[in-house]
Structure formats: structure tokens, C-alpha cells
N, C-alpha and C positions, 0 to 999 in steps of 0.2 A: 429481495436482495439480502435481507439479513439472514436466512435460513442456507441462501446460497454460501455465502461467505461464513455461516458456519462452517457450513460442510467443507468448502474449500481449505480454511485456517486450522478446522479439525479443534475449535473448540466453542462451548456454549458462553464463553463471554463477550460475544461481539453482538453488541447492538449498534439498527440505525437508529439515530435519534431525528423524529423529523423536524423540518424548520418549524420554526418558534410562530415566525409570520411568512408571506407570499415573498417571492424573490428571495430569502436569507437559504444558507447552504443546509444543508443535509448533512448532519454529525456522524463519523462511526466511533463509536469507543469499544475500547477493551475495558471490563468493568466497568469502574467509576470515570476513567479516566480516557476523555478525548482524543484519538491520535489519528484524524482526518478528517475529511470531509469528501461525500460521495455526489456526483456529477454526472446529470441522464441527459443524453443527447439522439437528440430524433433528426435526421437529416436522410434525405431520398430516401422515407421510405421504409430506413433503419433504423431502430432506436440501438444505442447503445451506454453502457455506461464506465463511467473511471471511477477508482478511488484514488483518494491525493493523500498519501499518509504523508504526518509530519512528524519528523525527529529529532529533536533536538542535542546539538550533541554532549552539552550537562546532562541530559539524559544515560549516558550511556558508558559503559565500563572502559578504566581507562586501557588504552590502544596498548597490546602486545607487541614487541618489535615484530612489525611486519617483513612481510617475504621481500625479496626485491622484485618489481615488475617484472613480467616478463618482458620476452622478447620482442618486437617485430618482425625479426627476421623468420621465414618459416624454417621450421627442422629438417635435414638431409634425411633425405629416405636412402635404408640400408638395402644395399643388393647385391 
């Protein structure tokens, strides 16, 4: 998984970190620094897996005025 989600994220700081003990979650960080936890699910047959990133929004640069949402209505097609 971690080799994958290199290659996927496009860089060599993400490690999984594995559980400490039996049942605790499976850590991914970038660097030093924790930002989820990664989740293996086998059901009929399939195994599959999630990551749950979390982000805090102190974390994060403050908000530029945003766009206004778009629309719902769909767009008039020109003819």
C-alpha cells in the first residue's frame, strides 16, 4: 500500500505506519506528520481498501473569497 500511494500522491513522503497493537488503525503520514488512517476490507471474496484522511481546518490557508456556487439548473444548449 505504501509504494502504491506513493506512486499515486507522486511523492516519497508518505508512509503507512502499522498498528502499534491488534485492532488499533493503520496510520498514513506525510513526513513526520499523521494525516489518516488506512482501512482493509475483505467482503465476498474482495479485499478492498480506504484511506480516511483528516484535515483540520486550523490546518489550512486562510479561505480566498470563493466563487459563488454554481448553478443547478443545467446550461441552454446553443443551436
Amino acid at each position: 500500500m505504501q509504494a502504491y500511494l506513493r506512486r499515486l500522491l507522486g511523492t516519497d513522503r508518505i508512509s503507512v505506519i502499522p498498528a502499534r497493537r491488534a485492532g488499533m488503525s493503520v496510520e498514513v503520514a506525510a513526513g513526520e506528520e499523521v494525516i489518516g488512517t488506512l482501512h482493509r476490507d475483505a467482503e465476498d471474496g474482495e479485499v478492498s481498501y480506504a484511506v480516511h484522511l483528516t484535515i483540520l481546518e486550523e490546518d489550512l490557508p486562510p479561505a480566498a473569497h470563493s466563487a459563488p456556487a454554481p448553478s443547478a439548473t443545467k446550461p441552454r444548449s446553443s443551436r
